[in-house]
N, C-alpha and C positions, 0 to 999 in steps of 0.2 A: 466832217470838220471836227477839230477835238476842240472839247471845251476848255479854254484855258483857264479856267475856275476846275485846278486839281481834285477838291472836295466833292464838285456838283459830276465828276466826269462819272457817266458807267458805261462801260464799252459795249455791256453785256446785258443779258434781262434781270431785272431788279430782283430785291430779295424774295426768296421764293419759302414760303411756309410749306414745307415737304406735308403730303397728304399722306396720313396713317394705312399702312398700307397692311391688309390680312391676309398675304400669304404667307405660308407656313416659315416659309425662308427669307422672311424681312429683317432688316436689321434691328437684332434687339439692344434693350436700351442695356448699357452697361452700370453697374451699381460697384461703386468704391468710392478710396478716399482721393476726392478731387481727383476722381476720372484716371489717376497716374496708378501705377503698380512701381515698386520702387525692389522689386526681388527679379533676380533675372530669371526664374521658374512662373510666366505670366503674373495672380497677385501672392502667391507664397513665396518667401525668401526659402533658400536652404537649409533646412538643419544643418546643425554641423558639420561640416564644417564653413557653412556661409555666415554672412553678421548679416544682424537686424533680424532672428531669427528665434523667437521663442515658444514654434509651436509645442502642441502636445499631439504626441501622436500614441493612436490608439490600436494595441491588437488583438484581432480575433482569434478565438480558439478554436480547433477543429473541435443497431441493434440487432439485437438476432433473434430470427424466430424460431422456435422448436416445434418442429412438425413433427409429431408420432404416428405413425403409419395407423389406419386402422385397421383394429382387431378384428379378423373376421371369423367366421366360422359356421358351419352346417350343422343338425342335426340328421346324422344317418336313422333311412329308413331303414328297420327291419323288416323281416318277415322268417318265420322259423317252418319247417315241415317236416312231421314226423312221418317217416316209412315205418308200418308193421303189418301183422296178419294177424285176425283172428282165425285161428284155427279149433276146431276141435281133435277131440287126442284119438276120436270112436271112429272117425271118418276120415279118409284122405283128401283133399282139396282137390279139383282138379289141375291139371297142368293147359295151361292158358297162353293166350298172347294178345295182347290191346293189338289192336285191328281201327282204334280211333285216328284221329288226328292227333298227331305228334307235338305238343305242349311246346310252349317258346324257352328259351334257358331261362330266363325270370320266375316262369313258373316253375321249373321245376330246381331251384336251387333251395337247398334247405342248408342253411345255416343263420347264424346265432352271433349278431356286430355288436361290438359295443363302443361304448363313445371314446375307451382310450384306447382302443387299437387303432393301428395306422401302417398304410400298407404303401412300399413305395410306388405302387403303381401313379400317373398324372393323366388328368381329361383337363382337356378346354373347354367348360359347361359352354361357351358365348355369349355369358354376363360379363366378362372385363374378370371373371374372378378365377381362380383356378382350382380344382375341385382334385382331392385325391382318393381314387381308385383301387377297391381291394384287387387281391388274385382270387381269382376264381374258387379255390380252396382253399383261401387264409381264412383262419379262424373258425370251420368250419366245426362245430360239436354235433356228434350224432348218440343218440341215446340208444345203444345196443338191445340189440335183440335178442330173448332169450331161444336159443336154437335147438329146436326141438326134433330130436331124430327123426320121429315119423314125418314129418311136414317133407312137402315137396318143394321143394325150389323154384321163387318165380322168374321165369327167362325175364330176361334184360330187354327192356326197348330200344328199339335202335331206330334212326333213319333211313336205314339201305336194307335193314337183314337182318347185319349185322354189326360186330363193333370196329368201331376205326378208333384205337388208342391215340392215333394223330392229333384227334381233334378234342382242344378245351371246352367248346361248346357240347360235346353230346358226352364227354366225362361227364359235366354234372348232373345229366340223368341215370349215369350208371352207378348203382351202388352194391352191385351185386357182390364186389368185393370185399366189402362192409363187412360183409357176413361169416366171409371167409377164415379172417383171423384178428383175433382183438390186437393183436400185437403190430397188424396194418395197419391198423385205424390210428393207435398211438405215436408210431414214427411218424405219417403223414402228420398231424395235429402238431407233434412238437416240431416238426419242419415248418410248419406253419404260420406257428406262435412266432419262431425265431425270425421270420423273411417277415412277420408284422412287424416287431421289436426295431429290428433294424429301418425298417421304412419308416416309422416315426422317429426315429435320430434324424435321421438324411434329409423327412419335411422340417422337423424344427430348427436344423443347420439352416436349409436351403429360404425360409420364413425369415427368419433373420437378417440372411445375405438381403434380402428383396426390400427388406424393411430398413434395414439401414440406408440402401442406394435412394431408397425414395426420401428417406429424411433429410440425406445431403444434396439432394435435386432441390428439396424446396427453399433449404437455408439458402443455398450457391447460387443468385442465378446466372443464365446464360452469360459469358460476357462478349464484349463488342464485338464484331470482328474485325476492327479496325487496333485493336489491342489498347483502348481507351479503358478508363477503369468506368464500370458498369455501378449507376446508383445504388444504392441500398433499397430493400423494399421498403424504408419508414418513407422513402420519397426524397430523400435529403439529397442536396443538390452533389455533384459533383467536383471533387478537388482536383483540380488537370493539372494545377499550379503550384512549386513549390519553390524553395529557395535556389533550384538549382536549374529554373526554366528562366532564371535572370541573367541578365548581363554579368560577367565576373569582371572584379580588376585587370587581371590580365588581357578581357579582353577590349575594355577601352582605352587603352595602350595604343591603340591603332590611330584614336584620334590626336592621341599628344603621345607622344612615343619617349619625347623627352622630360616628361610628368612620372612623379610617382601618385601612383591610381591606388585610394583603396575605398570601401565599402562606408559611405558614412552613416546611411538609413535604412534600414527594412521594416518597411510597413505594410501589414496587413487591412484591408479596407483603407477609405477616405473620410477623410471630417474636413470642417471647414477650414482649419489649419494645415491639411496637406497642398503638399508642392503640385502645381499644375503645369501641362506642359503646354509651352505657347500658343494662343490661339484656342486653345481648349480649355481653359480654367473656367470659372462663375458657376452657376447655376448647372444641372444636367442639361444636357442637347437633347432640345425638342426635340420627337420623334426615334430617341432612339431606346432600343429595352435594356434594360435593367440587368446587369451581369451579374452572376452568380459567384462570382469570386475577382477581387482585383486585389492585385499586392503591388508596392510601388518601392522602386529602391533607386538614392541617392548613389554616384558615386563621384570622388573629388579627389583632390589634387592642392587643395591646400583654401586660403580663407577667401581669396580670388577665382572668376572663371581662369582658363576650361571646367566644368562640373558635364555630371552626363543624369541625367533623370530619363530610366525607365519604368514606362507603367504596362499591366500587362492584365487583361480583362478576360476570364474565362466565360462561357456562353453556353446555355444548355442544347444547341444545338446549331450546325451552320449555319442555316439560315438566319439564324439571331443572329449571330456575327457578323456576319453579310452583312446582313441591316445595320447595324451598326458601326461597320467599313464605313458603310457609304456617305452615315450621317455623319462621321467622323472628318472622314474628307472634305465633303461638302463645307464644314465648318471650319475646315484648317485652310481651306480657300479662299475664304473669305474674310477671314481672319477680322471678327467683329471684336479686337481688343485696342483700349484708346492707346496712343501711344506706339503702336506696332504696325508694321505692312509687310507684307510677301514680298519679298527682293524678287526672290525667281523661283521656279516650279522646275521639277525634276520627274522622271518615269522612272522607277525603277523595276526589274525583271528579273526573276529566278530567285525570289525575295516570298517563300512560301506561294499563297492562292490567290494576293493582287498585294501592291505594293506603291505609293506615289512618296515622293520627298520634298520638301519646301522649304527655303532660305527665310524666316522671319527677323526682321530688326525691331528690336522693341528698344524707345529711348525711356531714361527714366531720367530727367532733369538736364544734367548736362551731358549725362553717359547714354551709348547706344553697345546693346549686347547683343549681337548674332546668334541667332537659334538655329541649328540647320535641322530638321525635324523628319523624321523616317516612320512612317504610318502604314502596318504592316497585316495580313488575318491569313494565318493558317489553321483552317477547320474550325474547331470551336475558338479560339484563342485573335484575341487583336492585341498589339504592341504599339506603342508609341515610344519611340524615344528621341531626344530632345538632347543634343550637345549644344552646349551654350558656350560663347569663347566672347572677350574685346577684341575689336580691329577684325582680322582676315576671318571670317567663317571655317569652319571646320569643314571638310569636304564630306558631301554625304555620303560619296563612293565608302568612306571609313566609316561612317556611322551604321552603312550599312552593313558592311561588311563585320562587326560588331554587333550587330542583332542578328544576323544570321547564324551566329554559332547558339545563342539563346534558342532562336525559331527549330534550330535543327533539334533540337531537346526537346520542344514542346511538342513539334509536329507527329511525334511518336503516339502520345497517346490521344493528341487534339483532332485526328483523322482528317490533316490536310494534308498539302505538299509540303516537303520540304525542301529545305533553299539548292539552287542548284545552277551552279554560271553566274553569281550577282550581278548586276551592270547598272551601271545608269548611264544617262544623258539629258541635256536641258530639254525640255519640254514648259507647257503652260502650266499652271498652280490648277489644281483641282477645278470644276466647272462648279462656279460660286455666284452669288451674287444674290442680289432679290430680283433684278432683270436682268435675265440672260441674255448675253451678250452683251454685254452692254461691261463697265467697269464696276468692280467689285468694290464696297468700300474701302477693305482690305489692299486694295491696290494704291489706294493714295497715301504717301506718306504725311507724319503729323507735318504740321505748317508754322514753321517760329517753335516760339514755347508755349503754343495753346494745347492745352489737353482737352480735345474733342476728336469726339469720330468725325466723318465725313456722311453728309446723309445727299439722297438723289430725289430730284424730282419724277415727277412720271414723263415717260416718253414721249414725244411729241414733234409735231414737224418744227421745222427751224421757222424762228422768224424772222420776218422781212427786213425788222429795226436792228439786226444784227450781223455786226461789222466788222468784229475780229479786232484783230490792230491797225484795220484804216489800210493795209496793206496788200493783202487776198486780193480786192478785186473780186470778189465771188460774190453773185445771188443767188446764197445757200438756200431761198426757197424756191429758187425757181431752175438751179442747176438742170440741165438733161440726166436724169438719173429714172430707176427704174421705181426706185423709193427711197426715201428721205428721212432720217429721224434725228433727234437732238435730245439732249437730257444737260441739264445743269447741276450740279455739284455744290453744294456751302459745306461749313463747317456747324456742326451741330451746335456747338458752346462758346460764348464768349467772343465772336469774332465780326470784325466790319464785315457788314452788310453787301460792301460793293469787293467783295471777295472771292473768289468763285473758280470754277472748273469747269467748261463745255466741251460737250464732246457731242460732234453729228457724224452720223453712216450715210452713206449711199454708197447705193447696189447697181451697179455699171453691170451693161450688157453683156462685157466677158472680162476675165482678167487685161487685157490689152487696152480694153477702156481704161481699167480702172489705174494701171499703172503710169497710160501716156497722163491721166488727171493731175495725177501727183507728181508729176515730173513738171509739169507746164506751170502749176502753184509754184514749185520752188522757184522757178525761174521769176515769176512774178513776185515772189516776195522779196527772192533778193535784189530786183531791177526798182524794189519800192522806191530806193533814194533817189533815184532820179526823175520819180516823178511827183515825187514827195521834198521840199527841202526840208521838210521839220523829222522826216525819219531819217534814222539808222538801224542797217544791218548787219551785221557779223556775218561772212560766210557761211552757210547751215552747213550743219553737219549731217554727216549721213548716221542710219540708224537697221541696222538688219536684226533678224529674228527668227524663231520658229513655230509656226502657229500649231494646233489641233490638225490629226490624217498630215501630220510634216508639211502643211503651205507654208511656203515662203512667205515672210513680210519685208518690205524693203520700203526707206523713207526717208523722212531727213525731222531735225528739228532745228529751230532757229529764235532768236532774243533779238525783239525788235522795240525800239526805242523812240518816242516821240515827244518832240519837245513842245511844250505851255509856255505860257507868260513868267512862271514861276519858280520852273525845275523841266523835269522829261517825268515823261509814262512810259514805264517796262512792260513790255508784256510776252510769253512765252508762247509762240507757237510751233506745233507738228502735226507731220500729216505722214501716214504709210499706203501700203498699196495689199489686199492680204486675199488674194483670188479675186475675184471680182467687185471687192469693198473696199473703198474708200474708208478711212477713218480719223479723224482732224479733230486736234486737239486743244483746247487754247487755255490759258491760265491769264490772269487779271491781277500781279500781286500787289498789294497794299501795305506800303510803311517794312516794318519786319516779317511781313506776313509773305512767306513765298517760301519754295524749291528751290534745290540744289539744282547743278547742271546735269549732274547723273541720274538723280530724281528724273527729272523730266525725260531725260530721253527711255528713261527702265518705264513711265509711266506712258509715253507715245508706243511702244513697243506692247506693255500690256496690252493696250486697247485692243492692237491688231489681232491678238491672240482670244481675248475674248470674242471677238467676231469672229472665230474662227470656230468657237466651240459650239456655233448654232449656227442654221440653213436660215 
C-alpha cells in the first residue's frame, strides 16, 4: 500500500551509510572545486587554444666511459750458451761422438733475447693472453771461435746418425756450420735481425687493432634486438619518445575532417596544471609504476571542442607497461570522476599488444562534452588518447585510426606489435568496479545538478520489506533462484536520503529460466493497472545489448506511476535476461532528482554486462 504522505514514502531500504571499504579498487574520494571540473580534458582546461586555461607548463630536458685496454706484457727468459774447445796446440784431441741421451731443443739453443726484439711468430699461452714467439734462429749471436788449424773438428749430433736439414728442431743443435764461415754466420744474423724488425711492426700494428676493438666494445653496448635504443651505462632511463611518436595534425583530421587541426601544446612530463584525460586525471593510479618518460600534446581546431589530447608513457620494460595497461583500464572503467559516466565500452583489435575504447560524458554545469577515449600499449609504450566533441561523440573507429599511425612509430623502437587491420565494435567498458559484477560507479550517470559520485553499499540478499513500484509482484527474497544478491546505490553528496538505485541478480538454473523470468515480470508489470487503479504504465520498451564472451542481453525497461493523496510517485524499472542471470533494476526519483530515458535504459543494459564479466 503506498503511503500517501509523499515525504514519509520510501519504496526502498533507508539511507544507507556506505561501509569503508579496503580493497585496492574502492572508490576513491575525489578532491576538487565543488566536486565539478569545468575543462573538457577531466580537471585541466586546454591550453590554448581552450578558455579558462592558464596553466604553466613545464619541460624537461634530455656519458661516456673511456676504457683503455690494458697494458700488458712479459719479461722474456733468457738463457745464452757458449760452444768452444779447449784445446791444446802439442796434442790433437781425439775425434769423438756423444753416445748420451740426446738434449731437448731448449737445452740446446744458444742464443741472446732482448726485450726490444720481437718476432712475428704468435702462441696462445691459455691465460686469455697472447704471447709472441721468437724463430728459432732470430736473434741468435754466437761468439766465434778462433779456428785453429791443428784441432779436429767435432762431428755434429744428430738423432738418427745423421743430419736431416728438414728439421727446425735438431738445426739448433747443429752448429757445425758456425765454424764454417764467418760470412754465414753474418747473412743468417742480419736475416734474422730483419724477420725480428718486421715482426715487432706487424705485433704493434696488430696490439693496437685489439686495443681499439675492445675500447669500442666497452663504450658501445650491445643494443636490443628489438632495434629499441639500449640505456646508457650511467643507468639513465631510456628515451623511446619523441615528438614524432605523437599524433600529427593531419592526422586528427580523421576525427573532424572538416576542422582545421593544428598542434596547440607539447609537453614534456606532468605537473598539476596539465591536461588529463577523462576518467584518468587527480592523483597517480594506485598500483600502477611510475613511467620513465611521458610527453602530452594538445591538438585543436579552434577556442571550442572538437580538441584531441594525447599522452603517451614510456616504460622500462613490458611488463611495467602491462601493468600499467591494466591499471589504466581498470580505471577508465570505472570512471571514479564526479560529473562523468561511461556511455559505452568498445574492443578494439589490431591496435598494437591490447587495445579497449570507452564513450565518457562528463557534464560541467549546464554543458555535457563527449570524450571518446582509445587506451592503447605497444611494448614498452601506453597511449591514451581522448577526442572530446559537444553533442554526437567522435567515432572511436577514427580515434583509433589516428593513434594507430602514432603506435606504428613508436612500436619500432617500443618492441611491441604494430597496428594492423584496426577494428572495433561495442563490447562492455573495461571490468571495473569495487564489486565485480555488480555496477560500476562510473556507470551511473550524475543525477539533476548534484555534483557527487555515486557510492554502493555491500552486497547482500534482498529484503523482504522490498517492493519495487508496488508493481513486480515478486518476493525477491524468496524467488526460486539458485542465489540471490542486492546492493543499493545513493549519492555520495548533498542528496535526499530517499534517493537511491537497487540492483538485485539471481542466477537461474539455465539461460531459459532466466529469460522465461523476465519475460513473465514484463507482462506483470505492464497488466499492473488493472490490478492496481492508482498505477500507470507506459508500454516498456525493449532493451538489447552485448555482454563479456558475446552473451546476449535482452529486456525491457518501463516508467511506472502511482498516484497519493497529493500528486503521483514515479519510479523507474528494468529488468534483462544475460545467460542464466537475471538482473533488475529500479530507481526511486525524488523532486529534480532523476534520469533521463536513455540513461536508464544505457544503465538497465550496463548492469546485464557487468554480470556478464564474472561466473
Amino acid at each position: 500500500m503506498v503511503d500517501p504522505e509523499r515525504g514519509n514514502y520510501r519504496p526502498r531500504r533507508a539511507l544507507i551509510e556506505p561501509d569503508s571499504n579496503t580493497d585496492k579498487w574502492a572508490v576513491e574520494e575525489f578532491h576538487g572545486s565543488n566536486g565539478a571540473s569545468a575543462e573538457p580534458y577531466g580537471q585541466r582546461a586546454i591550453a590554448e587554444p581552450e578558455p579558462d586555461t592558464n596553466g604553466q607548463w613545464t619541460t624537461a630536458e634530455p656519458e661516456t666511459i673511456a676504457v683503455s685496454p690494458d697494458d700488458t706484457g712479459s719479461d722474456w727468459a733468457t738463457s745464452r750458451r757458449s760452444i768452444f774447445a779447449d784445446l791444446e796446440d802439442d796434442v790433437a784431441p781425439p775425434l769423438y761422438r756423444d753416445e748420451g741421451p740426446s738434449p731437448t731443443a731448449a737445452e740446446a739453443t744458444a742464443s741472446t733475447i732482448d726485450d726490444d726484439d720481437t718476432d712475428p711468430g704468435f702462441k696462445d699461452t691459455g691465460t686469455g693472453r697472447q704471447t709472441w714467439v721468437r724463430s728459432a734462429l732470430a736473434g741468435v749471436v754466437q761468439r766465434p771461435r778462433t779456428r785453429d788449424a791443428d784441432a779436429t773438428s767435432i762431428l755434429p749430433r744428430t738423432l738418427s746418425g745423421s743430419r736431416n736439414t728438414h728439421s727446425w728442431q735438431d738445426s739448433i743443435d747443429d752448429f757445425s756450420d758456425l765454424d764454417e764461415d764467418r760470412s754465414r754466420i753474418d747473412r743468417r744474423l742480419t736475416v734474422g735481425l730483419i724477420i725480428a724488425g718486421v715482426g715487432a711492426v706487424v705485433a704493434l700494428g696488430v696490439w693496437l687493432i685489439v686495443a681499439a676493438v675492445r675500447a669500442d666494445e666497452t663504450v658501445t653496448p650491445n643494443p636490443d634486438p628489438t632495434g629499441a635504443p639500449t640505456a646508457p651505462a650511467s643507468g639513465e632511463p631510456v628515451m623511446l619518445l619523441d615528438d614524432n611518436s605523437m599524433i600529427k595534425a593531419a592526422d586528427a583530421k580523421r576525427i573532424a575532417r572538416d576542422r582545421v587541426w593544428k598542434v596547440a601544446l607539447n609537453q614534456t612530463g606532468t605537473d598539476e596544471e596539465s591536461a588529463r584525460p577523462a576518467c584518468l586525471g587527480g592523483d597517480p593510479i594506485e598500483g600502477s609504476p611510475a613511467a620513465a618518460q611521458t610527453i602530452l600534446r594538445l591538438l585543436s581546431t579552434g577556442k571550442q571542442p572538437p580538441g584531441l589530447l594525447h599522452q603517451a608513457q614510456a616504460f622500462t620494460s613490458p611488463e611495467e607497461a602491462a601493468l600499467a595497461y591494466a591499471v589504466a583500464a581498470k580505471t577508465l572503467g570505472g570512471c571514479n570522476q564526479v560529473g562523468a559516466y561511461v556511455r559505452s565500452g568498445w574492443s578494439v583489435t589490431g591496435l598494437g599488444d591490447a587495445a579497449v575504447g570507452v564513450v565518457v560524458a562528463v557534464k560541467t554545469g549546464t554543458t555535457t562534452d563527449n570524450h571518446s577515449v582509445v587506451l592503447n600499449r605497444t611494448g614498452k609504450v601506453l597511449n591514451v588518447a581522448d577526442a572530446v566533441q559537444r553533442g554526437d561523440p567522435a567515432e572511436i573507429g577514427n580515434v583509433a585510426g589516428a593513434l594507430a599511425v602514432a603506435t606504428g612509430v613508436q612500436c619500432r623502437n617500443a618492441g611491441g606489435a604494430c597496428p594492423d587491420d584496426v577494428s572495433v565494435k561495442a563490447a562492455p567498458p573495461p571490468l571495473s568496479g569495487d564489486e565485480l559484477g555488480f555496477l560500476a560507479a562510473g556507470d551511473l550517470p550524475p543525477a539533476g545538478n548534484v555534483a557527487s559520485l555515486w557510492v554502493g553499499d555491500a552486497p547482500d540478499v534482498p529484503q523482504e520489506e522490498f517492493v519495487g513500484s508496488q508493481c513486480e509482484n515478486v518476493p525477491w527474497s524468496k524467488t526460486p533462484a539458485n542465489s540471490r544478491t542486492a546492493r543499493t546505490y545513493l549519492l555520495e553528496q548533498g542528496a535526499d536520503p530517499g534517493f537511491g538505485l537497487d540492483e538485485i541478480i539471481l542466477t537461474m538454473k539455465n539461460e531459459k529460466a532466466a529469460s522465461d523470468f523476465v519475460g513473465q515480470l514484463r507482462k506483470t508489470v505492464a497488466n499492473c493497472p488493472k490490478r492496481k487503479l492508482t498505477a500507470t504504465v507506459p508500454k516498456p520498451t525493449s532493451v538489447t545489448g552485448i555482454g563479456a564472451s558475446a552473451t546476449k542481453i535482452t529486456g525491457w525497461t518501463a516508467t511506472v506511476s502511482q498516484k497519493v493523496s497529493n500528486g503521483s510517485l514515479k519510479y523507474r524499472v528494468g529488468a534483462v535476461a544475460a545467460g542464466s542471470k537475471v538482473i533488475y533494476t529500479f530507481l526511486s526519483p525524488k523532486d529534480k532528482l532523476d534520469l533521463t530515458d536513455n540513461q536508464w535504459k544505457g544503465i538497465t543494459v550496463r548492469a546485464g554486462q557487468r554480470a556478464t564479466q564474472v561466473k
